[in-house]
C-alpha positions as CSV (number, residue, x, y, z in Angstrom):
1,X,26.8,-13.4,-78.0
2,X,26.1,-13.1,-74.5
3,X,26.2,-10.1,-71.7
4,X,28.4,-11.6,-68.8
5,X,28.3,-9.7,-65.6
6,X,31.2,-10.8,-63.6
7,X,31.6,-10.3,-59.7
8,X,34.6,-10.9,-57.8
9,X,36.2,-9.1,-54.8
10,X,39.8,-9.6,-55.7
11,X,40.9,-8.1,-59.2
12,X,44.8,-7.4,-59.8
13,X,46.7,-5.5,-58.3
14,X,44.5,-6.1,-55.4
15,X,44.2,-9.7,-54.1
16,X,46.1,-13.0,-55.4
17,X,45.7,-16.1,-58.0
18,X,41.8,-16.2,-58.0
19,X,41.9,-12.3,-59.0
20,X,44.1,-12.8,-61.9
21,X,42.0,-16.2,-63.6
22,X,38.7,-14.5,-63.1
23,X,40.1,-10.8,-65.3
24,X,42.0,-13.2,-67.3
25,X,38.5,-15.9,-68.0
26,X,36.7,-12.5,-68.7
27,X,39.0,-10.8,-71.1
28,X,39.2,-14.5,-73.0
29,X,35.4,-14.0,-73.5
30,X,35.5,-10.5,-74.7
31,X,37.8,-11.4,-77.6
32,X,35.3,-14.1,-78.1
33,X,32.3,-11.8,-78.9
34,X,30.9,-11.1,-75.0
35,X,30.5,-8.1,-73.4
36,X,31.6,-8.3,-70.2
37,X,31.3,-5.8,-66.9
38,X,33.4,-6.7,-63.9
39,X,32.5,-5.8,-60.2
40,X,34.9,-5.8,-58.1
41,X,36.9,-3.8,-55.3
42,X,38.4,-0.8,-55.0
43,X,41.1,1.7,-53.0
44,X,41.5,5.6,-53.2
45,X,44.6,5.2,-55.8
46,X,43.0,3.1,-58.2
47,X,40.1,4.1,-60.7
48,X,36.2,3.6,-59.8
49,X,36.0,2.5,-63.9
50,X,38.4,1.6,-66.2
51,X,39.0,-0.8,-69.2
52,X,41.2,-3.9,-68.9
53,X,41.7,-6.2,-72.0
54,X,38.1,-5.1,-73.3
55,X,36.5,-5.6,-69.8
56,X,34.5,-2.8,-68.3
57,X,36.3,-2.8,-65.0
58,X,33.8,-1.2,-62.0
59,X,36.0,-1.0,-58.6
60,X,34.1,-0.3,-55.7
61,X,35.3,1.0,-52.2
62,X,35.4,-0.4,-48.5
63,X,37.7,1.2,-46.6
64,X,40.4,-1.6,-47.8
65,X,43.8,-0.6,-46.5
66,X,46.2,-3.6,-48.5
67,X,46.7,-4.3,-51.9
68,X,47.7,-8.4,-51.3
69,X,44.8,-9.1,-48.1
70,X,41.5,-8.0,-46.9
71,X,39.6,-8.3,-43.3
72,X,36.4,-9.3,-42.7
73,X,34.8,-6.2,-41.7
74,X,36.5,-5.0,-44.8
75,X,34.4,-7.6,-47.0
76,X,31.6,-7.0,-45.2
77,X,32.0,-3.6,-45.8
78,X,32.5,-4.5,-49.9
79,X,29.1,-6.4,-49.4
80,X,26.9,-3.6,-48.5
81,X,28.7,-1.7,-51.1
82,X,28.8,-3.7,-54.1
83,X,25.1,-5.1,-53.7
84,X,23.4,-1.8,-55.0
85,X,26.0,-0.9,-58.2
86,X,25.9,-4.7,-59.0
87,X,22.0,-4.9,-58.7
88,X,21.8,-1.3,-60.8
89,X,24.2,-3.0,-63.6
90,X,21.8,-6.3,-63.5
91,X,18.5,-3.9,-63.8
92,X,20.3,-1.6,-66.3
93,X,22.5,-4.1,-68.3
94,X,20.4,-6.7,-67.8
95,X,23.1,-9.3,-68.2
96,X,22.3,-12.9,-69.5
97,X,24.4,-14.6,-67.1
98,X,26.5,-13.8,-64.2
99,X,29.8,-15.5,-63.4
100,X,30.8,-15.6,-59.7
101,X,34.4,-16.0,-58.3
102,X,34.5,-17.1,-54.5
103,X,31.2,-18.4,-52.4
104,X,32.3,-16.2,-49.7
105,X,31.9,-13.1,-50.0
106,X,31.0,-12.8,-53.2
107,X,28.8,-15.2,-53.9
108,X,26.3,-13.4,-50.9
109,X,26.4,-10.6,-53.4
110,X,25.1,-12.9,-56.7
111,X,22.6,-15.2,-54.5
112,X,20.7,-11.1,-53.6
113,X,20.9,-10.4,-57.6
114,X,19.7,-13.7,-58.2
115,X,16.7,-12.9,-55.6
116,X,15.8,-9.7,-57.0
117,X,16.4,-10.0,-60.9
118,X,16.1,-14.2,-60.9
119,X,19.7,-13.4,-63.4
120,X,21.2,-16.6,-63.4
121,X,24.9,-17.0,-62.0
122,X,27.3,-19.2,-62.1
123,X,29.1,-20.3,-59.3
124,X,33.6,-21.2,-59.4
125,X,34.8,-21.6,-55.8
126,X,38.7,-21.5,-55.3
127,X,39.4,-22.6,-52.2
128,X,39.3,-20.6,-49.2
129,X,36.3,-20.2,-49.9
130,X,34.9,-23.8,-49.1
131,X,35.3,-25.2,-45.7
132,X,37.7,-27.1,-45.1
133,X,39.9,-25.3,-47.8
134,X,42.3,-23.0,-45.3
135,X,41.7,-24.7,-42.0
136,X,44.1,-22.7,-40.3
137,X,42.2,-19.3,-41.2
138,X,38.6,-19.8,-41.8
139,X,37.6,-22.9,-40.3
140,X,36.5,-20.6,-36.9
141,X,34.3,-18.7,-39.3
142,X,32.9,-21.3,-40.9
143,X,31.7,-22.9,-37.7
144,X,29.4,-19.3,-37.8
145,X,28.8,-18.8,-41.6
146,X,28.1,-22.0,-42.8
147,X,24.2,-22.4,-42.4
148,X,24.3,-18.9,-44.1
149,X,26.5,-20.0,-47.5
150,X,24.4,-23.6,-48.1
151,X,21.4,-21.3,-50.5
152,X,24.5,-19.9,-52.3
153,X,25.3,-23.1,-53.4
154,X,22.2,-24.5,-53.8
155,X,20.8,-21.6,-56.2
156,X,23.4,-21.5,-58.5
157,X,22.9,-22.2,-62.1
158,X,26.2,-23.9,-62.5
159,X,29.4,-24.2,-59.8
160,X,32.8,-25.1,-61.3
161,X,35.8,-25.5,-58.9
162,X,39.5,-24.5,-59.7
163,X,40.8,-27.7,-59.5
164,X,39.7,-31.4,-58.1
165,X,40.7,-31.0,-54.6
166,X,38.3,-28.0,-54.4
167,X,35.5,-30.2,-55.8
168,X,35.7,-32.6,-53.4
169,X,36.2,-30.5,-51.1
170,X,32.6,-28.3,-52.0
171,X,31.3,-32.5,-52.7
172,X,32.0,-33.0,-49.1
173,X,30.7,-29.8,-47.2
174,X,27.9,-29.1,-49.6
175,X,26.9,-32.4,-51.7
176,X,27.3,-30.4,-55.0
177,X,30.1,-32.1,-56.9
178,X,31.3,-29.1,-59.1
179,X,32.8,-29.5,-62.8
180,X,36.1,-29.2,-62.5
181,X,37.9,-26.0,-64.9
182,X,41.6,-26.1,-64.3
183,X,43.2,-22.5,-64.3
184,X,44.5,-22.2,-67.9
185,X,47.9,-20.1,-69.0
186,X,48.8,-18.7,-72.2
187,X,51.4,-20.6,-73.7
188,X,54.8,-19.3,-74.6
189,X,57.3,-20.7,-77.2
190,X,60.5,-21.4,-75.5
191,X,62.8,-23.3,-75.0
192,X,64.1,-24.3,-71.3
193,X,67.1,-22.7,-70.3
194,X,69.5,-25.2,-68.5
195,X,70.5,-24.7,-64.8
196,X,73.6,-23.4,-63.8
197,X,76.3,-24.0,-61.2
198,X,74.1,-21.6,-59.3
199,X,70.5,-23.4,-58.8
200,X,67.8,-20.2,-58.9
201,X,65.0,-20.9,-56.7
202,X,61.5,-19.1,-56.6
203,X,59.1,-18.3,-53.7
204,X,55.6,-16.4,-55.3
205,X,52.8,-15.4,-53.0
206,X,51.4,-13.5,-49.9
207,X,53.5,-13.7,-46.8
208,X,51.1,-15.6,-44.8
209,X,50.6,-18.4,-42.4
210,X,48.8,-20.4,-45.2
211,X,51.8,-19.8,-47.7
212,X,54.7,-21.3,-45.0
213,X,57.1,-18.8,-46.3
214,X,59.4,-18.7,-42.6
215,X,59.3,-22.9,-43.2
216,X,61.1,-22.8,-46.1
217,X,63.8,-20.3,-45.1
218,X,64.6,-22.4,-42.4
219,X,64.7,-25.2,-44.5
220,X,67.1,-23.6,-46.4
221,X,69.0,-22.6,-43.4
222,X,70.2,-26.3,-43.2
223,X,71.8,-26.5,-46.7
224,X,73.7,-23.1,-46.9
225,X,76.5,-24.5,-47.9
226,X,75.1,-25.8,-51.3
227,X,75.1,-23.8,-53.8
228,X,71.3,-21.9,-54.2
229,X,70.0,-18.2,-54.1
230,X,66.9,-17.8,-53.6
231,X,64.0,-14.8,-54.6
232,X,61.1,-14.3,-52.5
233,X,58.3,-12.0,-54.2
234,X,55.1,-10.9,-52.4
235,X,54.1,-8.7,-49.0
236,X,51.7,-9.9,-46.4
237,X,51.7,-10.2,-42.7
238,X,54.5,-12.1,-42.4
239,X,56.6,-10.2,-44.6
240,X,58.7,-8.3,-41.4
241,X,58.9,-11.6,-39.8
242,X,60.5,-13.4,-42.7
243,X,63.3,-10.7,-43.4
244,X,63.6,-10.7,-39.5
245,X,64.6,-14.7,-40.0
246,X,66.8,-14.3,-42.8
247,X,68.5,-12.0,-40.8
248,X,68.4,-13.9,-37.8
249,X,69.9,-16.9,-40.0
250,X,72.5,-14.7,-41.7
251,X,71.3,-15.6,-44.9
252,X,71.5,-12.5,-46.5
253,X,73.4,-12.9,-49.1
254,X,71.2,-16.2,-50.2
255,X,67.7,-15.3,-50.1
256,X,66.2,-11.9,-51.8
257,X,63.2,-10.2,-51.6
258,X,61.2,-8.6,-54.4
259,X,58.1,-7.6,-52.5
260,X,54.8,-7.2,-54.3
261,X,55.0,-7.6,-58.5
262,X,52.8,-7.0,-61.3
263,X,52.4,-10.3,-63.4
264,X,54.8,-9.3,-66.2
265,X,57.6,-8.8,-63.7
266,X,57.0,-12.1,-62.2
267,X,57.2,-13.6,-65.7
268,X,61.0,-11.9,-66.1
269,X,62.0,-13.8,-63.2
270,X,60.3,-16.9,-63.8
271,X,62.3,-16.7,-67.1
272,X,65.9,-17.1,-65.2
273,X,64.5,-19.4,-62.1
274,X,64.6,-23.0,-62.2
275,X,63.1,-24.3,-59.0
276,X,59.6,-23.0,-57.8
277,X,59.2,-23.7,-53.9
278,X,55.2,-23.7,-52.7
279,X,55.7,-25.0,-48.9
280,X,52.1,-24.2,-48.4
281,X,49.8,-25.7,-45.5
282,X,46.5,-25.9,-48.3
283,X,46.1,-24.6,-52.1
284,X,43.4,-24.6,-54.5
285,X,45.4,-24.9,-57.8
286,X,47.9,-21.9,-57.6
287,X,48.3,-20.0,-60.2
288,X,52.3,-19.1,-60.0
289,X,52.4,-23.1,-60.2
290,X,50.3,-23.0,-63.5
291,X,52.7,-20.6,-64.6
292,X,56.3,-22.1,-63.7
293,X,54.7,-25.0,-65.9
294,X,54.4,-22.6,-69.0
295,X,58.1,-21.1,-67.9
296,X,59.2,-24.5,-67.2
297,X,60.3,-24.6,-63.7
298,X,60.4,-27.4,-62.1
299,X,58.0,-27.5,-59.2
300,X,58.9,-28.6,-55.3
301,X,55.8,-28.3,-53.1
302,X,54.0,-29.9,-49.9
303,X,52.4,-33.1,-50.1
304,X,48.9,-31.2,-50.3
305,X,45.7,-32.4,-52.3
306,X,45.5,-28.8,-54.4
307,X,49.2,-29.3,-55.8
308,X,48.3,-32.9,-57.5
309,X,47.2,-31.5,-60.5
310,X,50.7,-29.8,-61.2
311,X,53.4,-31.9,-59.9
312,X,53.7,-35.0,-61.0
313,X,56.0,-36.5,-58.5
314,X,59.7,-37.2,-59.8
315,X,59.0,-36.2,-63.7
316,X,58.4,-32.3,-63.1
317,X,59.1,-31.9,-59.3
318,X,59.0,-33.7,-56.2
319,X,56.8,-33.2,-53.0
320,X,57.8,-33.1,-49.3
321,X,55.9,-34.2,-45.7
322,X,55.1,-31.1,-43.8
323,X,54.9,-33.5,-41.0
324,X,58.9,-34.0,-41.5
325,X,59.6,-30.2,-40.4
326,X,62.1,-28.2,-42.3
327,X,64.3,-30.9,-43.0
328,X,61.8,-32.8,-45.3
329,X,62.0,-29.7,-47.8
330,X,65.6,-29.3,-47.1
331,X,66.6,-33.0,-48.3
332,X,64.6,-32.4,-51.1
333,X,66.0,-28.9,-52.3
334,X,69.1,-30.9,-52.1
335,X,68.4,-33.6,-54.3
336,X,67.9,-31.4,-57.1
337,X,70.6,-29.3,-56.6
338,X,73.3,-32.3,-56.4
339,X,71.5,-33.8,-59.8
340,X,71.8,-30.4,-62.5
341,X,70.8,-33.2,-65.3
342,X,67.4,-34.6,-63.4
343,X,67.0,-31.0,-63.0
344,X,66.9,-30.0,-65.9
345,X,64.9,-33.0,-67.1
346,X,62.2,-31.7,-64.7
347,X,62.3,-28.5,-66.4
348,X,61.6,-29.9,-70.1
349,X,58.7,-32.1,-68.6
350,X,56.9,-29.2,-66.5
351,X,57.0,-27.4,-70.1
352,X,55.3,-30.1,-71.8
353,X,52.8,-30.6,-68.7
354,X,51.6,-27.0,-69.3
355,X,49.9,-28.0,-72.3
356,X,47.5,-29.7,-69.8
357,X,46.5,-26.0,-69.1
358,X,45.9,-23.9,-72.4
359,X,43.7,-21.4,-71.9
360,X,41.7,-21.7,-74.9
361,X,40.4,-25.1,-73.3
362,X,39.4,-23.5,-70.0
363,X,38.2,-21.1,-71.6
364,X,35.8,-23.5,-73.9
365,X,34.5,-25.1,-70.7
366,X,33.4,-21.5,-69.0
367,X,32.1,-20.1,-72.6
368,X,30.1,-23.4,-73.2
369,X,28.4,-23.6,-69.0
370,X,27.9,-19.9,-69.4
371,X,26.1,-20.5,-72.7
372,X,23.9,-23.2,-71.7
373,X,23.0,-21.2,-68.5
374,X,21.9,-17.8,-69.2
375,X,18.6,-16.0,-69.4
376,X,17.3,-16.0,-72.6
């Protein structure tokens, strides 16, 4: 068995998706044999080391001030941090492998390992950090960085992407075509509940420009009438301004808001939802959509590249134009609330879909490049 050093700046509660698949890929691998030490960041309430699911958890401080976002001083910050601890754990440890979650910023930190201690690492990017992946927020730095992330790439072991959009997305801006690893989920047995007179709709993620959340309140602005209630759950930037338009709208008595949740929470309310809405401007492969699959929700997102792996359109869930403007997601909400039996149809076929993502699979594909990668 193998000693796995893993690196990545986002690890729950801090951060999003890509935090939760890279504890949850590392505490699969401990209950397969590895020992496994995760670097990642820290704030003053939470511990410098802990133990998570059998992962040595190491958090390391910059001066980060949110749980759900980061800056970039503040990675750079994490960088000039993280470098010596991680490069002590290489020297000490001496790891076989390392396993990197994001290019950018934390692949700069594996690429100086690699330098110093010639550890191999393998690379998974998830999307924003591969250009092209979140246009609207890093395109201006990739214009600088670029140049500077191409050796990342380059002198990895291994790069696996989180879902096929990424990978041709990395294809495109690096000419590395990575193996594609879905994000997995564990799989419960249930049965889907069946929608009520009162259609439950979901919103899960960070209140930011990427994540659309004021698009689809004002989408639903245009079908109040109909009955739907809708819970929003997550912080960000754009939280103020989203409870500013509900209230603008007077659609507080429709639309809730849960703010930040731990996973488990998230699951409860999954459990009695039946619609998940991602109105999102670019996604990897989000994990709250890997998961309404394994609650069996039925899926309504944007016509984006990163949301093809988990809708299939009209059997689980239907897609909307961005392009169209609020209405496009409006006349789509409707349609599923005006047809309870589609619905619910949906619902049954997003549970059988998640099969598509067990865990034990993606978890056979990371065990087996990790394997055939490290330093003997």
């Amino acid at each position: 068995m193998s000693r796995i050093l893993v690196l990545c700046y986002e690890c729950p509660p801090l951060g999003g998706g890509g935090g939760r698949v890279a504890i949850q890929v590392a505490s699969a691998l401990v209950k397969r044999g590895h020992q496994v030490r995760f670097v990642t960041a820290g704030m003053p309430h939470l511990p410098d080391s802990s133990l998570i699911d059998g992962v040595e958890v190491i958090r390391v401080r910059s001066r980060r001030r949110r749980e759900d976002t980061c800056s970039i001083f503040e990675m750079m910050l994490w960088i000039m941090r993280v470098v010596p601890v991680s490069l002590k754990e290489s020297c000490c440890w001496r790891p076989h492998v390392i396993h990197v979650h994001f290019a950018v910023p934390t692949g700069v930190v594996a690429w100086i390992i690699h330098q110093f201690t010639r550890i191999p690492y393998v690379l998974t990017a998830h999307l924003g950090d591969v250009p092209g992946g979140v246009p609207q927020q890093t395109d201006h730095l990739f214009k600088l960085i670029k140049p500077l992330t191409v050796p990342i790439w380059a002198s990895a072991a291994h790069v696996t992407s989180v879902s096929s959009f990424v990978a041709k997305l990395a294809q495109k801006a690096y000419g590395i075509m990575p193996t594609v690893i879905l994000n997995g989920v564990n799989l419960p047995s249930r049965q889907v509940h069946l929608s009520s007179s009162m259609t439950r709709l979901l919103f899960v993620g960070r209140f930011s420009i990427q994540k659309n959340p004021l698009f689809a309140i004002r989408a639903l602005s245009l079908i109040r009438e109909l009955p739907w209630i809708l819970n929003m759950v997550g912080e960000g930037p754009l939280f103020a301004a989203a409870q500013d338009e509900v209230r603008s709208l007077s659609l507080e008595n429709k639309i809730h808001f849960s703010g930040w949740l731990a996973s488990d929470e998230i699951q409860k309310i999954m459990e009695q939802s039946d619609v998940l809405l991602i109105p999102s401007l670019s996604e990897g492969l989000p994990m709250v959509g890997v998961e309404a699959l394994a609650e069996g929700l039925a899926i309504l997102g944007s016509r984006i590249g990163g949301l093809q792996d988990i809708i299939d359109e009209g059997q689980n869930g239907c897609f909307f134009d961005l392009d169209q403007g609020p209405s496009g997601m409006a006349n789509a909400i409707q349609s599923l609330i005006e047809d309870l039996s589609h619905l619910d149809n949906m619902k049954k076929v997003s549970l059988r879909k998640a099969q598509d993502f067990q865990w034990s699979r993606s978890i056979d594909a990371y065990e087996k490049i990790l394997e055939s990668c490290k330093k003997v």
